[in-house]
N, C-alpha and C positions, 0 to 999 in steps of 0.2 A: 504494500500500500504506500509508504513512504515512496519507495524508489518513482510507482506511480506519478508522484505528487511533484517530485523534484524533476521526474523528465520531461513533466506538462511545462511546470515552471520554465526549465530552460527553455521548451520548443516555445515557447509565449514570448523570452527576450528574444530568444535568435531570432522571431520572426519582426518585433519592433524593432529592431537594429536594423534589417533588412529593408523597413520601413523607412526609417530615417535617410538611411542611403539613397532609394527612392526619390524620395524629398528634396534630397539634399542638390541630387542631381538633376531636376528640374527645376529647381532655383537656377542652379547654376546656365541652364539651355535658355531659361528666362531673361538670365543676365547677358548671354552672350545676344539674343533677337534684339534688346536694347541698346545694347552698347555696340555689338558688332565686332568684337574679338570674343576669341574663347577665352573660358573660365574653367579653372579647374577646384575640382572638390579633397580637400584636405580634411579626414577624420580620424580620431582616436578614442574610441569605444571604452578604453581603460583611463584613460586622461581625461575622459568629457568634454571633446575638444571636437567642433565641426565650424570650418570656414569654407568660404569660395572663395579663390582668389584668381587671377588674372593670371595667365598664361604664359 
């Protein structure tokens, strides 16, 4: 039952993380139709660190 509980738990982060990525990468396709250069996505999941920055 635990084990249960803990593999639900992680498949629930790994799939928000995968989300944010998502996210993070059409911010970024957002940013590039605006401004007209690419952008690239920098993230650290252990750090709690997500930017986009310029290319």
């Amino acid at each position: 039952m635990t084990t249960d509980i803990f593999n639900k738990t992680i498949a629930e982060a790994k799939a928000k993380g995968e989300e944010i990525e998502v996210l993070a990468r059409i911010l970024a396709e957002k940013m590039e139709a605006i401004h007209g250069t690419g952008f690239l996505v920098l993230m650290d999941h252990q750090a709690r660190y997500v930017t986009v920055v310029i290319r």
